[in-house]
ROBATI-358273 format. One record per residue (C-alpha): chain; residue number from 0; x, z, y; residue in one letter. Coordinates in steps of 0.05 Angstrom, whole numbers, plus 5000, padded with zeros to 4 digits. Example, Ala and Ser with C-alpha at 12.3 -4.5 7.8 and 13.67 -1.06 7.14 Angstrom:
# ROBATI-358273
<node ch="A" i="0" X="5246" Z="5156" Y="4910" aa="A"/>
<node ch="A" i="1" X="5273" Z="5143" Y="4979" aa="S"/>
This chain:
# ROBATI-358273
<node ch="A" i="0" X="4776" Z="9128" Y="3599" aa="X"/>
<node ch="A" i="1" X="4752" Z="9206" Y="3602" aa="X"/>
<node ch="A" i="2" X="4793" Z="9242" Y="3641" aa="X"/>
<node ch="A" i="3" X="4823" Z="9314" Y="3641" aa="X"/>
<node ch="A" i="4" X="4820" Z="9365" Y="3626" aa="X"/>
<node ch="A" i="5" X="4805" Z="9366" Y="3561" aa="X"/>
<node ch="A" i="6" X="4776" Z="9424" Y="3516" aa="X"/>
<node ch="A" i="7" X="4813" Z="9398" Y="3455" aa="X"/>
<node ch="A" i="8" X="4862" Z="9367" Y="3416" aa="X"/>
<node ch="A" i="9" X="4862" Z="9317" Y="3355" aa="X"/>
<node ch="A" i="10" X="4927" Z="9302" Y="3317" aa="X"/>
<node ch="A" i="11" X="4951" Z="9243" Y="3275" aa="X"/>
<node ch="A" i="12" X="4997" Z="9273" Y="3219" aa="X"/>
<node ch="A" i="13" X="5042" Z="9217" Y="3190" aa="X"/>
<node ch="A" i="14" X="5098" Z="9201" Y="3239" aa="X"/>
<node ch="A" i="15" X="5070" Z="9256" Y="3299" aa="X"/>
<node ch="A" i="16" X="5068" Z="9319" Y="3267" aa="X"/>
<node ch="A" i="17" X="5116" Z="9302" Y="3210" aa="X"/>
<node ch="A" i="18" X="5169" Z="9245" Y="3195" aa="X"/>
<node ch="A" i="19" X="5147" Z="9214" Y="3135" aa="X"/>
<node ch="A" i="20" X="5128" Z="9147" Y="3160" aa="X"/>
<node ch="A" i="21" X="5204" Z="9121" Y="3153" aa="X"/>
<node ch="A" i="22" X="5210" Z="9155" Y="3077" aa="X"/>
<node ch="A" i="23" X="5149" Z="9125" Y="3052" aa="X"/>
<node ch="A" i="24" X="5161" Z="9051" Y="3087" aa="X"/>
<node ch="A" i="25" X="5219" Z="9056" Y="3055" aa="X"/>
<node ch="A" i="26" X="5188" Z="9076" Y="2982" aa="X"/>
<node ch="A" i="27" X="5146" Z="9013" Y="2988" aa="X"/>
<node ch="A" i="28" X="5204" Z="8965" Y="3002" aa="X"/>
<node ch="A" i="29" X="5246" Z="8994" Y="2945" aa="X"/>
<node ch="A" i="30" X="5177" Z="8988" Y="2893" aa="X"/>
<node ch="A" i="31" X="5164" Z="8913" Y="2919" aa="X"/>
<node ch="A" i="32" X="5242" Z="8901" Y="2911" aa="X"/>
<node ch="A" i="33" X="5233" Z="8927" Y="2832" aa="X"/>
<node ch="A" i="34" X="5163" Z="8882" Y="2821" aa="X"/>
<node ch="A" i="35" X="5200" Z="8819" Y="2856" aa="X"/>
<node ch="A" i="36" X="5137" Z="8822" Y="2911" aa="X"/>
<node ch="A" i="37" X="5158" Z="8791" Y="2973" aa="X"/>
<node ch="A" i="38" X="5139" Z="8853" Y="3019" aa="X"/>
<node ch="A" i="39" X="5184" Z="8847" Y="3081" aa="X"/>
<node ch="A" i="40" X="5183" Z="8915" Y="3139" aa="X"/>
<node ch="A" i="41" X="5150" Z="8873" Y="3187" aa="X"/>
<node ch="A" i="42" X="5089" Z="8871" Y="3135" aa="X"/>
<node ch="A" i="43" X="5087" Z="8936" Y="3115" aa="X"/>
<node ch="A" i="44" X="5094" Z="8962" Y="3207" aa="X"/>
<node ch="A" i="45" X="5025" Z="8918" Y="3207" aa="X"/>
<node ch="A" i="46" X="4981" Z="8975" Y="3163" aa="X"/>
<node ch="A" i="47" X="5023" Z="9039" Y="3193" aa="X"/>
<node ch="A" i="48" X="4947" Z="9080" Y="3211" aa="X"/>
<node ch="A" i="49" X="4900" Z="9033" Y="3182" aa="X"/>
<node ch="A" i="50" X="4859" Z="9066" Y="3135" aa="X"/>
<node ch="A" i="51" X="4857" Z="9049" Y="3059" aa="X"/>
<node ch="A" i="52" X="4820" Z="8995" Y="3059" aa="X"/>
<node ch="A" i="53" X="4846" Z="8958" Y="3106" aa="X"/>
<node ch="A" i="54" X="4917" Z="8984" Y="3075" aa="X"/>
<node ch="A" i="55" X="4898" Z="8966" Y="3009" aa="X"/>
<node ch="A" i="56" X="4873" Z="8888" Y="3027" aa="X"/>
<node ch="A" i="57" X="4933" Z="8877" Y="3077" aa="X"/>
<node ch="A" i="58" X="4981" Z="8903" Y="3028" aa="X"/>
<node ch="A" i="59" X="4957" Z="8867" Y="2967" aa="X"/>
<node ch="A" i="60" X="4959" Z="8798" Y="3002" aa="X"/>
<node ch="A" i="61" X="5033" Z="8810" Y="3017" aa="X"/>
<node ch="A" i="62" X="5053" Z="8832" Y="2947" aa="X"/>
<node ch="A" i="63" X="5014" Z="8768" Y="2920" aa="X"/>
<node ch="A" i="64" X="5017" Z="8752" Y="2840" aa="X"/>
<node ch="A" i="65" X="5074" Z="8801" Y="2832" aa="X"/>
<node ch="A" i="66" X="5039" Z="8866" Y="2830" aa="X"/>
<node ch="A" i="67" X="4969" Z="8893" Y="2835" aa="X"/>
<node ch="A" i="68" X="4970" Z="8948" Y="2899" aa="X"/>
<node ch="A" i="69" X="4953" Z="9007" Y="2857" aa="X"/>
<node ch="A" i="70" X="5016" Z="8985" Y="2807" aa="X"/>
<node ch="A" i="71" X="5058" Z="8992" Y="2879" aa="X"/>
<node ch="A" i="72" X="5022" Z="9055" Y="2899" aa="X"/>
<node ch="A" i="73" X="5030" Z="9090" Y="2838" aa="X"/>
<node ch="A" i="74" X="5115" Z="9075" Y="2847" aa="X"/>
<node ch="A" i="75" X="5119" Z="9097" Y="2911" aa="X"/>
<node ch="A" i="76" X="5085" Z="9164" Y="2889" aa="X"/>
<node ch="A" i="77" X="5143" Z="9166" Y="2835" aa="X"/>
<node ch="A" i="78" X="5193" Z="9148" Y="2889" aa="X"/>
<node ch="A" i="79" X="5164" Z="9200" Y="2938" aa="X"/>
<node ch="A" i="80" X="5155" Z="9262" Y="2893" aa="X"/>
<node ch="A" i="81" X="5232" Z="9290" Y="2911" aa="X"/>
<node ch="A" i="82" X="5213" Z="9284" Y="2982" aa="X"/>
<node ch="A" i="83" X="5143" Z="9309" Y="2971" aa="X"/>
<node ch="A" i="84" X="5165" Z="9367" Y="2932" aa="X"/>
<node ch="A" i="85" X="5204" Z="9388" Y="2997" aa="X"/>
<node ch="A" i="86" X="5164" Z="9371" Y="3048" aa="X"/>
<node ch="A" i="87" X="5180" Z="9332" Y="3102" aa="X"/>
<node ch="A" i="88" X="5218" Z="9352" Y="3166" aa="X"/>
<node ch="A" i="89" X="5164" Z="9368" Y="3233" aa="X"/>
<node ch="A" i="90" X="5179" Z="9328" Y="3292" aa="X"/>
<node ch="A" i="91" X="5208" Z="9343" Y="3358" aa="X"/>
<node ch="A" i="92" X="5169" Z="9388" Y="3406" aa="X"/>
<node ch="A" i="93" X="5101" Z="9392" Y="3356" aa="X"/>
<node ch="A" i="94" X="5119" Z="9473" Y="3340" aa="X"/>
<node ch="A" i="95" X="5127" Z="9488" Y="3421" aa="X"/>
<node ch="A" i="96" X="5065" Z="9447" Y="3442" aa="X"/>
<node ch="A" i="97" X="5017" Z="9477" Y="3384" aa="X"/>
<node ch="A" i="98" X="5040" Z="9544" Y="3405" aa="X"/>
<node ch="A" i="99" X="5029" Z="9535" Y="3477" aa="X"/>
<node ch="A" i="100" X="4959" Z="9498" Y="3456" aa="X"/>
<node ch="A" i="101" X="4946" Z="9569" Y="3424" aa="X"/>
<node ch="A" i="102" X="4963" Z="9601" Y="3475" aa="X"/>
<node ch="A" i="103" X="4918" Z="9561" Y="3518" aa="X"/>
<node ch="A" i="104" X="4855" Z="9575" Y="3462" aa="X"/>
<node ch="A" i="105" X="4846" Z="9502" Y="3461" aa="X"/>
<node ch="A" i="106" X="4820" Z="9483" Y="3391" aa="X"/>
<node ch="A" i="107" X="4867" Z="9437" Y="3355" aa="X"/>
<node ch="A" i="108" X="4842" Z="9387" Y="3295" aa="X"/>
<node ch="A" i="109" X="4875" Z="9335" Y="3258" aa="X"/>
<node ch="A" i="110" X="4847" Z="9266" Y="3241" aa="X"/>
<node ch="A" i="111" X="4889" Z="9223" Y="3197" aa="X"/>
<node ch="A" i="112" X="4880" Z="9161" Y="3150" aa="X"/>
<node ch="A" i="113" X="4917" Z="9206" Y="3098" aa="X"/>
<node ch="A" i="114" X="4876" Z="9242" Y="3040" aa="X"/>
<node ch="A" i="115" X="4852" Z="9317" Y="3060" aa="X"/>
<node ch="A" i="116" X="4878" Z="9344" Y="3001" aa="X"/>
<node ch="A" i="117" X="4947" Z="9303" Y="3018" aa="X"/>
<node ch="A" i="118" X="4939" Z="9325" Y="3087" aa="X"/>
<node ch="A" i="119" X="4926" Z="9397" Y="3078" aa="X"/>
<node ch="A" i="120" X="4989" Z="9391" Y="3022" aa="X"/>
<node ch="A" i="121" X="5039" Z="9372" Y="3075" aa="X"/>
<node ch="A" i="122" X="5014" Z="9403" Y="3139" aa="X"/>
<node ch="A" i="123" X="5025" Z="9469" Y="3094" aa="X"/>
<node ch="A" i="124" X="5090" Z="9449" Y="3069" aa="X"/>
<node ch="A" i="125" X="5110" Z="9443" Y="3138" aa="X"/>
<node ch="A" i="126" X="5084" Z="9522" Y="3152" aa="X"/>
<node ch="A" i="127" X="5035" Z="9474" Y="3207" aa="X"/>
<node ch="A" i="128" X="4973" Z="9492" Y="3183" aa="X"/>
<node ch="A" i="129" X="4956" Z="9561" Y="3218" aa="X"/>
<node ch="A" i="130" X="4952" Z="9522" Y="3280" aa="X"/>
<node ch="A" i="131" X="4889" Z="9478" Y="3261" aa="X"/>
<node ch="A" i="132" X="4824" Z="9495" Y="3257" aa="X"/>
<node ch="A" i="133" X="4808" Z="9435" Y="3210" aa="X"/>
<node ch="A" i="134" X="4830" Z="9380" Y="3176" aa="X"/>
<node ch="A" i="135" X="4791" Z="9309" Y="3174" aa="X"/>
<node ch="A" i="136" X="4820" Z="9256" Y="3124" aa="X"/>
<node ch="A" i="137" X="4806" Z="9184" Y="3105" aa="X"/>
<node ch="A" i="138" X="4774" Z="9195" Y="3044" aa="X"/>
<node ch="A" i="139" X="4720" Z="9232" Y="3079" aa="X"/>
<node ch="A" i="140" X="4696" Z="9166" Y="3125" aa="X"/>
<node ch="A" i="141" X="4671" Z="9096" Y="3102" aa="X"/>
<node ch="A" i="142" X="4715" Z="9055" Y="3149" aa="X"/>
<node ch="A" i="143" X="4787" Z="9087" Y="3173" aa="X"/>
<node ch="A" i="144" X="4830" Z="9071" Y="3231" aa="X"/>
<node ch="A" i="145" X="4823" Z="9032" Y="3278" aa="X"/>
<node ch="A" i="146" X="4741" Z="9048" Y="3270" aa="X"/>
<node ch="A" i="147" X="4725" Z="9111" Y="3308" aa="X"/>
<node ch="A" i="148" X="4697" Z="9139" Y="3250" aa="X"/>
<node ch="A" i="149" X="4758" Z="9188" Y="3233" aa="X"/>
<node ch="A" i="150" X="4761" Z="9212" Y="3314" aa="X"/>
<node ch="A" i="151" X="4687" Z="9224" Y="3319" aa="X"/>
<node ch="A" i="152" X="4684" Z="9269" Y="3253" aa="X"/>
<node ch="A" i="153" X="4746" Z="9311" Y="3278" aa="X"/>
<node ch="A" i="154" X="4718" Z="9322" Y="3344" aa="X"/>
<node ch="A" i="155" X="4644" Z="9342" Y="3307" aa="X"/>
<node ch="A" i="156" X="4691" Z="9384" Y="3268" aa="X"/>
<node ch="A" i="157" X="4720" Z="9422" Y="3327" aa="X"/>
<node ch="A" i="158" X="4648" Z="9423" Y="3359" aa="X"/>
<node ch="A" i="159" X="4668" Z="9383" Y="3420" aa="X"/>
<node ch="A" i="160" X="4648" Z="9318" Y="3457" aa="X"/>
<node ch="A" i="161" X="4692" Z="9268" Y="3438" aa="X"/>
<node ch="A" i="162" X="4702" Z="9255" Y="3518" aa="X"/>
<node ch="A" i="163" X="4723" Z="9328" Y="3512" aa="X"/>
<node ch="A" i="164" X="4776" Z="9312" Y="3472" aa="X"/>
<node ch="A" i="165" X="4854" Z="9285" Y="3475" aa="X"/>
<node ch="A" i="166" X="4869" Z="9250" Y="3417" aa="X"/>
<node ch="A" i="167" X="4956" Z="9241" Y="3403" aa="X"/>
<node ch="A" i="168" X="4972" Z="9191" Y="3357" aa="X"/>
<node ch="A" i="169" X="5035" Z="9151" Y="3339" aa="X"/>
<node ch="A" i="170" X="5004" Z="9082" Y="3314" aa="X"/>
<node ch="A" i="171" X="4963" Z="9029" Y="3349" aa="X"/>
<node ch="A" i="172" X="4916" Z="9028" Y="3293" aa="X"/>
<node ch="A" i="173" X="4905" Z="9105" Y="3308" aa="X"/>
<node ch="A" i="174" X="4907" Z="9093" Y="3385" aa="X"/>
<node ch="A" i="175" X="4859" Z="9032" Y="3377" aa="X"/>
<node ch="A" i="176" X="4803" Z="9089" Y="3330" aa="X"/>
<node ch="A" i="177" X="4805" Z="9136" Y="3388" aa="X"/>
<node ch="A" i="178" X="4795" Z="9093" Y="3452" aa="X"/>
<node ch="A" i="179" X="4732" Z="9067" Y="3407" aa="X"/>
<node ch="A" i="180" X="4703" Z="9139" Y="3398" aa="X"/>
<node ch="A" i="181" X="4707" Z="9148" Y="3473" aa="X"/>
<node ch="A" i="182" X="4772" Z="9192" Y="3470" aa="X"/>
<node ch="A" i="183" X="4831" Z="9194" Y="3522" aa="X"/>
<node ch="A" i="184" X="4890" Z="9185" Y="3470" aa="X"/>
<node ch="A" i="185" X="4965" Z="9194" Y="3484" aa="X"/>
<node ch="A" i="186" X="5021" Z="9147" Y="3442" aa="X"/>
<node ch="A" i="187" X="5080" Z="9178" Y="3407" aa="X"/>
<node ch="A" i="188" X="5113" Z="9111" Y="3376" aa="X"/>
<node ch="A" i="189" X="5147" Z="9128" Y="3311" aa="X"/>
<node ch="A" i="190" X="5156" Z="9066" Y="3268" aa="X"/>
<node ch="A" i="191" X="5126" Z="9003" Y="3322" aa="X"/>
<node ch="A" i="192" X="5123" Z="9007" Y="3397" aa="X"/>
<node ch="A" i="193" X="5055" Z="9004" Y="3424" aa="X"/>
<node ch="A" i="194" X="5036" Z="8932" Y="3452" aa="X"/>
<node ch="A" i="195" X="5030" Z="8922" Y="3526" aa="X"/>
<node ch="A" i="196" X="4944" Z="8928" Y="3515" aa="X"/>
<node ch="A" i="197" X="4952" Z="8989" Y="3474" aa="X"/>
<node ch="A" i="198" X="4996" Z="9024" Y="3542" aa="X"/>
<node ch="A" i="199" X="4945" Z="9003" Y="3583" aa="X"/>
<node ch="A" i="200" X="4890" Z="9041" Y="3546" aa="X"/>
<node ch="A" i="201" X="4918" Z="9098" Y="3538" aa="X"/>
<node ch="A" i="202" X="4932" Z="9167" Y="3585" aa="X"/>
<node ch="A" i="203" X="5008" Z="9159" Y="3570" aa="X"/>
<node ch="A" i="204" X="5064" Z="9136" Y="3522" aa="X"/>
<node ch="A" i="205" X="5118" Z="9195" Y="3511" aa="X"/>
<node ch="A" i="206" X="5179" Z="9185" Y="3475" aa="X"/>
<node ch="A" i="207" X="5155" Z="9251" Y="3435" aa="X"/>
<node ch="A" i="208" X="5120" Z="9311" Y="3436" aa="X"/>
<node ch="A" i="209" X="5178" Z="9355" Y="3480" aa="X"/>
<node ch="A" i="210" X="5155" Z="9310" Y="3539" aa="X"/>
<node ch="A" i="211" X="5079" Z="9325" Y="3526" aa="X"/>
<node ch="A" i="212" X="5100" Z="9396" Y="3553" aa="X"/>
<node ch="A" i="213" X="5098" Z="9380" Y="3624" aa="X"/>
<node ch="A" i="214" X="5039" Z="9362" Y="3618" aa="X"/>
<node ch="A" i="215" X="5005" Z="9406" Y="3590" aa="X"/>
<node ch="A" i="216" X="4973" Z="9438" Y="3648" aa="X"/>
<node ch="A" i="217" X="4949" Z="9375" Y="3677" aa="X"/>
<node ch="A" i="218" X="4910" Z="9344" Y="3611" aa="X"/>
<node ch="A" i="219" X="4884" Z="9414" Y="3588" aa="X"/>
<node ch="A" i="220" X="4865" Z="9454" Y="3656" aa="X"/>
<node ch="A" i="221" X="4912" Z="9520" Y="3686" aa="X"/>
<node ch="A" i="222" X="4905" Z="9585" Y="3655" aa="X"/>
């Protein structure tokens, strides 16, 4: 595993930066409850930061004969738009620790299985975007979380060796992505609890991003 410090940092959005992993688990549930698709929670937790492909073959298997995937998609988008028109709410600690990152001049990127345009929608929703230097979404790789392909675009992005760079991410899937690009990657669970394999790969697991604060100085190198 590369080890500090690191020059800089790569974000996951969905369920690190902002809380919209528990809205939109919830809008697929409700649209498989209205098709009569037999799509349980525990089915849905296994595709949280898979990329679409993998997304759109896991999820079609569970909602079998009763709906095609893009029929469920295009629900949940109807079932989302309130939310979506809002924004969702920013997570715990993200505001302090991109400031202090700022502070610090270290270069911060995001990298998530999410659409840019979708990506660059809520991030600016959230008044997050002024703290990125760019965006990398899944439509812009052939193969999404957990492939590296995602990490090692956002790091050629933010012009740094991927062993340069600390990658914080809230899903195994995610986790998995960056430990194959030869990142150091830090767990914020949202939705699943990483698995005892997934802990032992990574630099830490933090209950959220305040706690990432004390260590701050330690992963990124004193002033």
């Amino acid at each position: 595993m590369p080890a500090p410090p690191f020059r800089a940092a790569i974000f996951d959005m969905d369920g690190l930066l902002i809380d919209s992993e528990r809205p939109i688990l919830d809008a697929w549930l409700q649209a498989a409850r209205e098709f009569g698709a037999p799509l349980a929670e525990a089915d849905y937790l296994r595709v949280v930061g898979c990329g679409e492909a993998d997304t759109r073959a896991l999820l079609q298997q569970c909602l079998g004969e009763a709906c095609s995937y893009d029929a469920a998609r295009e629900r949940v988008g109807a079932l989302l738009a309130p939310r979506q028109m809002q924004g969702f709410a920013v997570k715990a600690g993200v505001v302090a620790l991109l400031e202090r990152l700022r502070e610090r001049a270290v270069p911060c990127v995001v990298a998530s299985s999410t659409e840019r345009a979708e990506v660059q929608r809520r991030l600016r929703q959230a008044g997050l975007d002024p703290f990125f230097a760019s965006l990398s979404g899944g439509d812009e790789v052939t193969r999404g979380k957990p492939h590296p392909d995602l990490f090692l675009l956002a790091a050629q992005r933010a012009r740094q060796s991927p062993c340069d760079c600390l990658v914080f991410e809230d899903s195994e899937h995610g986790a998995r992505g960056a430990v194959a690009a030869g990142m150091a990657v830090v767990i914020v669970p949202d939705l699943k609890a990483p698995s005892v394999d997934a802990r032992a790969a990574s630099l830490a697991v933090l209950a959220s991003l305040l706690d990432a604060q004390a260590h701050v100085e330690r992963w990124f190198g004193r002033r």
